[in-house]
DOTORSE-220778 format. One line per field, with one value per residue (C-alpha): residue in three letters; residue number from 1; x negated, y, z negated. Coordinates in steps of 0.1 Angstrom, whole numbers. Layout:
# DOTORSE-220778
code [ALA, ...]
pos [NUM, ...]
xx [X, ...]
yy [Y, ...]
zz [Z, ...]
This chain:
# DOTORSE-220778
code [UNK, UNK, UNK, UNK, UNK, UNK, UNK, UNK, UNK, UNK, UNK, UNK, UNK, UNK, UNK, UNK, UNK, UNK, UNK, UNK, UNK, UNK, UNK, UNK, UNK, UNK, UNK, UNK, UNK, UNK, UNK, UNK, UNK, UNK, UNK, UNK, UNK, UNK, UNK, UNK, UNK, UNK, UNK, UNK, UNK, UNK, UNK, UNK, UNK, UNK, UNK, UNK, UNK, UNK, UNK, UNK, UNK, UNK, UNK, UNK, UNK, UNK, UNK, UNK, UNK, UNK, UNK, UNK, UNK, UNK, UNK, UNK, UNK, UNK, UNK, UNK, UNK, UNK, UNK, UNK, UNK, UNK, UNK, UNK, UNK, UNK, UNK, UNK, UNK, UNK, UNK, UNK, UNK, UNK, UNK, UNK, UNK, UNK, UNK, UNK, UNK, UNK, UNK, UNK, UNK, UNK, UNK, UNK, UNK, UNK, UNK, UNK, UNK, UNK, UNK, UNK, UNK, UNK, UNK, UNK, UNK, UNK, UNK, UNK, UNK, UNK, UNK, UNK, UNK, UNK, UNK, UNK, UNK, UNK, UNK, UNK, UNK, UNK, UNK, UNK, UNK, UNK, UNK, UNK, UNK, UNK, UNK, UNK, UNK, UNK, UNK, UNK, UNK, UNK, UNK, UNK, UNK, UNK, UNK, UNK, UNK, UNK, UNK, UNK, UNK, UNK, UNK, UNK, UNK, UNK, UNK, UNK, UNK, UNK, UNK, UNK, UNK, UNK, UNK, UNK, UNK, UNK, UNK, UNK, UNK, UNK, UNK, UNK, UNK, UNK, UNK, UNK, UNK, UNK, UNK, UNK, UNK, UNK, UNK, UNK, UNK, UNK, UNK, UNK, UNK, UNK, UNK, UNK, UNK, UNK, UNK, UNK, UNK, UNK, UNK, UNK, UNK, UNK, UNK, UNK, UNK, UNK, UNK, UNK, UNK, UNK, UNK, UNK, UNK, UNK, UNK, UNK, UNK, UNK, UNK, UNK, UNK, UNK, UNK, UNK, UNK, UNK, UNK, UNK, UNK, UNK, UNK, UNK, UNK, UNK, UNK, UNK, UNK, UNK, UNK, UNK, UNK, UNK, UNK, UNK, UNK, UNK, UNK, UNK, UNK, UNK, UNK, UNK, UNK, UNK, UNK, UNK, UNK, UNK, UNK, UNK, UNK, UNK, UNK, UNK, UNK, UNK, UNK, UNK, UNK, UNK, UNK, UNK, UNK, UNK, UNK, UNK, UNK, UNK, UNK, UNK, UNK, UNK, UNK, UNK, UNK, UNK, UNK, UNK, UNK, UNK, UNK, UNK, UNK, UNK, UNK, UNK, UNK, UNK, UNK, UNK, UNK, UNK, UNK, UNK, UNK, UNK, UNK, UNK, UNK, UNK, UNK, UNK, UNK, UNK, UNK, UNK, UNK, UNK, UNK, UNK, UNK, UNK, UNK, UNK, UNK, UNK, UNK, UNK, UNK, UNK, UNK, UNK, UNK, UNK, UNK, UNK, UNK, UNK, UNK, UNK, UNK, UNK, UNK, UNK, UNK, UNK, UNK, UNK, UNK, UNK, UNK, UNK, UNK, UNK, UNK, UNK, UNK, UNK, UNK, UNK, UNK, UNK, UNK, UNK, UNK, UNK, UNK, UNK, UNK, UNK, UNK, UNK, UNK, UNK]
pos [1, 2, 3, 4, 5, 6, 7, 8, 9, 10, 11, 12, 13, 14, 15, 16, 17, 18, 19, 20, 21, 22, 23, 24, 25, 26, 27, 28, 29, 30, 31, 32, 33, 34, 35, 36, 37, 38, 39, 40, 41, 42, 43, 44, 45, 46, 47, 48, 49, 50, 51, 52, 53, 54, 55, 56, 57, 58, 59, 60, 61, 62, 63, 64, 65, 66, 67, 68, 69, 70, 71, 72, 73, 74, 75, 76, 77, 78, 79, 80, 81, 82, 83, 84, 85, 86, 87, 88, 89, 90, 91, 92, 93, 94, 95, 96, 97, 98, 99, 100, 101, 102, 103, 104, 105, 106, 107, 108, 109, 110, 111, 112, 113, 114, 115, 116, 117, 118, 119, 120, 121, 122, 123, 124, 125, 126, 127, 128, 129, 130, 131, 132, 133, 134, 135, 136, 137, 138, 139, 140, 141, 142, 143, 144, 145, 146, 147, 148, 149, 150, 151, 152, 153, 154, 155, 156, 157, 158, 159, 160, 161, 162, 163, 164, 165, 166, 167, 168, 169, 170, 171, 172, 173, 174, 175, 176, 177, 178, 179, 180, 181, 182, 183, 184, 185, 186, 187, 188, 189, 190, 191, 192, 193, 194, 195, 196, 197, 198, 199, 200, 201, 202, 203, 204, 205, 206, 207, 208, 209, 210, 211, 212, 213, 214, 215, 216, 217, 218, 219, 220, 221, 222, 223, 224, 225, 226, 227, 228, 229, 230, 231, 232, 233, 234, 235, 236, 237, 238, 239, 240, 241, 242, 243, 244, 245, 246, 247, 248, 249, 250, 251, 252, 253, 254, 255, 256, 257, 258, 259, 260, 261, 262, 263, 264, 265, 266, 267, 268, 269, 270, 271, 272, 273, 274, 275, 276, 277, 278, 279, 280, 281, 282, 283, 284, 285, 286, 287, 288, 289, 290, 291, 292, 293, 294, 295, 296, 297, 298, 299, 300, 301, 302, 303, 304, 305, 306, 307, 308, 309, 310, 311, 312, 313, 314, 315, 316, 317, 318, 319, 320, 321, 322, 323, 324, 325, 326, 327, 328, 329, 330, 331, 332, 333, 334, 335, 336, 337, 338, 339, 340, 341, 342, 343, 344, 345, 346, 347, 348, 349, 350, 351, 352, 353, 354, 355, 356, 357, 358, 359, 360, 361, 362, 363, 364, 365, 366, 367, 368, 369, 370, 371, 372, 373, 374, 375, 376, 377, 378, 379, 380, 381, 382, 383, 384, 385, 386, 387, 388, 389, 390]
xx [0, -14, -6, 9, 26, -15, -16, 13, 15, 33, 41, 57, 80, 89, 94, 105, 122, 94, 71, 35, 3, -26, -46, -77, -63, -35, -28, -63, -57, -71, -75, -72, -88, -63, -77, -42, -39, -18, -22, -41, -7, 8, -20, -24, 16, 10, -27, -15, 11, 14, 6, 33, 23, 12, 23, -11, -8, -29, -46, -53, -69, -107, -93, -118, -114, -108, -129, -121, -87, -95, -118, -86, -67, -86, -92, -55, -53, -77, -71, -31, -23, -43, -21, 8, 5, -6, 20, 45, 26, 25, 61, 75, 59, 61, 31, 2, -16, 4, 2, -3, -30, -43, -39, -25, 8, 42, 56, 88, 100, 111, 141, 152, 116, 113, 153, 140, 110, 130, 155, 129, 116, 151, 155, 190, 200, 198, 226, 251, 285, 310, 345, 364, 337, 328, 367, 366, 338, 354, 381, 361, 341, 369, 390, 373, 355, 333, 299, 295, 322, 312, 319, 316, 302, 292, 261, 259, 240, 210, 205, 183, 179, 200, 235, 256, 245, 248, 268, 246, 278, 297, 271, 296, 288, 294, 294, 307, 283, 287, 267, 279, 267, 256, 235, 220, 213, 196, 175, 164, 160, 125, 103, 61, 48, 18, 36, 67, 51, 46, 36, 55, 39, 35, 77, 79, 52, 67, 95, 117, 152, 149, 168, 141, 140, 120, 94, 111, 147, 169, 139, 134, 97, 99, 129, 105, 73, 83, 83, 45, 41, 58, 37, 9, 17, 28, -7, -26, 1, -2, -41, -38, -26, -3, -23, -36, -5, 29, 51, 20, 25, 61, 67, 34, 64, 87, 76, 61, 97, 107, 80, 93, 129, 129, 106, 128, 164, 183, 184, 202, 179, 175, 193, 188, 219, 209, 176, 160, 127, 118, 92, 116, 135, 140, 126, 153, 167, 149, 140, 106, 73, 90, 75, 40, 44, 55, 29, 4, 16, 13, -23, -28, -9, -29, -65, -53, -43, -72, -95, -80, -102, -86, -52, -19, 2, 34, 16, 21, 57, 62, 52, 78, 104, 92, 91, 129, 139, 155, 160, 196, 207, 178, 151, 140, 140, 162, 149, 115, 123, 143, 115, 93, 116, 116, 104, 112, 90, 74, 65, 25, 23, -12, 1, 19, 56, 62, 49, 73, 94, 117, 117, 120, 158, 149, 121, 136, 166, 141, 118, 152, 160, 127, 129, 159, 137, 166, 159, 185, 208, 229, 212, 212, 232, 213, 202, 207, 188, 201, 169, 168, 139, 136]
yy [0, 33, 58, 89, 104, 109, 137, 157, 183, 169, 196, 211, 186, 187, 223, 236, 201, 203, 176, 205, 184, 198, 217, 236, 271, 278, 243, 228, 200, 208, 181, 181, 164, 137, 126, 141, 166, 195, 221, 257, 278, 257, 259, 301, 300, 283, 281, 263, 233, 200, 172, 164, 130, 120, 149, 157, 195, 220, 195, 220, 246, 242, 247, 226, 214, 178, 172, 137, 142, 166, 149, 116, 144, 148, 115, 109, 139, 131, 95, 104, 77, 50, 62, 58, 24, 13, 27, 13, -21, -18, -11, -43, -66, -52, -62, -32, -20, -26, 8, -11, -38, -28, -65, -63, -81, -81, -49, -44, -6, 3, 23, 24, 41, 66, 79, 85, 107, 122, 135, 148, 164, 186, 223, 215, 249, 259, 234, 238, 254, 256, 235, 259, 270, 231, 226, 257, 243, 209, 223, 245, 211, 192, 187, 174, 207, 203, 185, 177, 169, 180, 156, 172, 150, 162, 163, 172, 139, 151, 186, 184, 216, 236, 242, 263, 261, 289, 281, 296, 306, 329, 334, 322, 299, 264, 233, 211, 215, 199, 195, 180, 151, 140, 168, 160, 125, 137, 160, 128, 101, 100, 73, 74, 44, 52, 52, 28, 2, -27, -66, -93, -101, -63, -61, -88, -72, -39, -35, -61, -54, -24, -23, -34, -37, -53, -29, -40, -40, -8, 3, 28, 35, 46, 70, 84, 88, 95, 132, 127, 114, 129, 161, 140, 137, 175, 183, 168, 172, 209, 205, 208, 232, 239, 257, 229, 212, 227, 195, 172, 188, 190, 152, 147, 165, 148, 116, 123, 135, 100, 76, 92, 91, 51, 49, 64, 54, 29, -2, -33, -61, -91, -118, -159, -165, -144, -143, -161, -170, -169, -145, -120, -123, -89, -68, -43, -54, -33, -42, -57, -34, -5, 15, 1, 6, 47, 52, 34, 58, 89, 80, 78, 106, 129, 121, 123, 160, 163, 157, 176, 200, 218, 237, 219, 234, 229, 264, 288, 267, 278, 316, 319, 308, 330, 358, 348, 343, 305, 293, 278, 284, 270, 286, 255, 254, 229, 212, 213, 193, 172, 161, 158, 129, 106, 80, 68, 75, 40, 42, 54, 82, 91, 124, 154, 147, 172, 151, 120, 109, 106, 142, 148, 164, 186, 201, 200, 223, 247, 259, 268, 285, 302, 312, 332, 352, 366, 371, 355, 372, 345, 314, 286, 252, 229, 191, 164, 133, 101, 81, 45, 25, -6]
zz [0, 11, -15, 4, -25, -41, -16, -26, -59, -85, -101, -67, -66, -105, -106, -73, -59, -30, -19, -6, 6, -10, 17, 18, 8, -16, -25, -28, -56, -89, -113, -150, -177, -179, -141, -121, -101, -92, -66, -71, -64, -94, -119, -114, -119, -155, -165, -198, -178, -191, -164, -145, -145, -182, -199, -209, -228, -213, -188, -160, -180, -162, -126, -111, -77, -69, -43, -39, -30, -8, 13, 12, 25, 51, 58, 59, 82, 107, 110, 113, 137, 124, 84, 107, 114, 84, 59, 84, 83, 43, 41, 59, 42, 7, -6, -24, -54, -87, -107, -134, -129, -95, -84, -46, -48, -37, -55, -73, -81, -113, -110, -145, -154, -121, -132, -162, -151, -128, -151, -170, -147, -136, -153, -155, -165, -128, -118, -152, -146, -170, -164, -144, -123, -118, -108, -86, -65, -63, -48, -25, -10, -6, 29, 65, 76, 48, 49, 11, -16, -56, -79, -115, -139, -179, -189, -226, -235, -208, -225, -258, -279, -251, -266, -259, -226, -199, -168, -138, -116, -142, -169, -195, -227, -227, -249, -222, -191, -156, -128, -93, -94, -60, -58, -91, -75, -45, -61, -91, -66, -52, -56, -70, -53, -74, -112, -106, -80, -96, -98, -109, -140, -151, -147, -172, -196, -193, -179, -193, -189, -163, -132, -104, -60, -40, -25, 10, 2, 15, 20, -8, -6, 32, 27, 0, 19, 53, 47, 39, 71, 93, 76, 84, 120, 129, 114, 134, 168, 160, 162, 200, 222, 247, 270, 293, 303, 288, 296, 279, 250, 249, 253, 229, 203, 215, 207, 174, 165, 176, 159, 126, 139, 148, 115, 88, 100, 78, 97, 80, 74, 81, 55, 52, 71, 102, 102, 134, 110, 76, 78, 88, 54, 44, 74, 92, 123, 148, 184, 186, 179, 187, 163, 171, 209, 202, 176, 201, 233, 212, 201, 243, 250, 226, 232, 272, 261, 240, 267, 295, 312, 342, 338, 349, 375, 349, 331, 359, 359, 323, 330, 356, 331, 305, 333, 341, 306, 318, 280, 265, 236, 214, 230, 251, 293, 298, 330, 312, 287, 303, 320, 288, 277, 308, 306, 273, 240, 244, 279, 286, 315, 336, 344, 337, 333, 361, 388, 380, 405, 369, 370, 406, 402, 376, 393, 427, 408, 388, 415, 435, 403, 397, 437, 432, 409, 392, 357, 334, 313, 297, 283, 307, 302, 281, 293, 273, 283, 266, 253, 239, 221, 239]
């Protein structure tokens, strides 16, 4: 198991429900005398902060740099693709480091434990309303147009040391505080491969009676750490430039958007009764090495970008629609990238998109366009190309 969340702060995440790599700047990790780390931003913000981690008091108090974790994080950075596959690899088969014992195992994931450090984490005081405030937004998230239903749920027995409590919508006293409750469990739900990830043997010694998974099952420990990666992955995509070949880099976006897409989505897995072998047992239902065949063409499709040296025609292309303002609504040219997504994300190209004979009706329709030369004045008609994984 790699162990993505070791590049992200903490103490982001605790404070400010945000998951920030630690970079070379603003958030360069700084580690404190209990060995964890938290970024620079966080430890300015409270120079006397207990670890988020151990709860160590004053454990960042030194500032000193963590030069280890930087140079992981630039490991990880640099070596984007090859963190791709392997975190992918890791997470179908369910076996990595035990927190616990370091022994490399089939993991299990302590839920009971990471609720409970996630609770403690939450300023709750952000999130309390008062009973008729928590009824009035119930009622205004309820019906079909909306996206999100509240359901209010008490929670006096969470607060220590805190009541009365203040409800954060009308500023009014309250002994019986509420908090909608899906929101609450979105925001208390994420995963630390490296504190709850454990072995068999350490469950029994100690974490007997806590409500466990399987590292594999519904998946858990992807929906958690795909965020990290896909930071990973724009990173180093946004390492190159555009300059050489507009359309390269286009679908080069393009498919990174889709190796995280196919990566992250919640398949169903695979069960004893319709599994086709055994070693599929609990592996999502996904066409074959599809996410080793995109992550494997957007490796080609990069260093092919990366070492272009003469300009592609599709550049002068791209200043004429610029010139012409030929965008829709989303600020995209349509025809471009339509091209950009033929062939499919898994398919390898030699060329620039714009000299497919996939995208021979798109181009044949914007150089009639761009030979009108009249400048736009209404955003064009967006294309929307249906793509599949196969």
């Amino acid at each position: 198991m790699i162990h993505l969340e070791s590049l992200i702060c903490y103490s982001c995440q605790a404070s400010h429900s945000q998951r920030n790599l630690f970079d070379d700047k603003d958030r360069r990790a700084i580690v404190g005398t209990c060995g964890h780390s938290i970024c620079l931003t966080c430890s300015i913000f409270d120079e006397n902060r207990d670890c988020p981690i151990c709860t160590k008091p004053n454990a960042f108090i030194h500032r000193t740099v963590n030069y280890e974790a930087m140079a992981q994080m630039e490991f990880y950075r640099t070596n984007a693709f090859t963190t791709f596959r392997k975190w992918w690899e890791t997470l179908a088969t369910g076996i990595g480091v035990c927190s616990k014992c370091s022994s490399i195992e089939n993991l299990r994931i302590c839920l009971t434990c990471q609720k409970a450090q996630n609770l403690k984490d939450q300023n709750l005081s952000k999130d309390v309303m008062c009973p008729p405030c928590a009824d009035i937004r119930v009622q205004r998230t309820s019906g079909s147009y909306c996206t999100h239903e509240c359901d209010s749920t008490s929670v006096r027995h969470l607060i220590r040391n805190l009541l009365p409590a203040h409800c954060h919508k009308c500023g009014e006293e309250t002994d019986d505080p509420r908090i909608c409750k899906k929101c609450f469990h979105v925001r208390t739900m994420n995963v630390n491969v490296d504190t709850f990830s454990v072995c068999a043997d350490c469950i029994l010694e100690h974490h007997g009676g806590h409500q466990t998974t399987k590292a594999v099952e519904e998946y858990g420990i992807r929906h958690c750490t795909v965020d990290i990666i896909n930071k990973l992955l724009l990173i180093k995509l946004d390492c190159l430039t555009d300059q050489k070949c507009k359309l390269r880099k286009m679908r080069l976006d393009m498919i990174g958007r889709d190796a995280i897409y196919w990566a992250s989505i919640h398949y169903p897995l695979y069960t004893e009764e319709n599994c086709p072998e055994p070693k599929l047992i609990g592996r999502p239902i996904i066409k074959e090495n599809v996410i080793e065949r995109i992550i494997d063409v957007l490796e080609d499709q990069y260093h092919q970008l990366e070492e272009l040296e003469e300009t592609c025609g599709c550049v002068e292309v791209y200043k004429d629609v610029e010139r012409l303002n030929l965008f829709d609504w989303h600020g995209c040219c349509p025809h471009l990238r339509a091209m950009s997504m033929k062939p499919e994300s898994d398919v390898k190209i030699d060329r620039c998109p714009f000299d497919l004979e996939s995208s021979q009706e798109w181009r044949r329709e914007l150089l009639e366009i761009i030979e009108r030369n009249e400048v736009a004045t209404e955003p064009l008609e967006s294309i929307y190309v249906m793509r599949e994984a196969t």
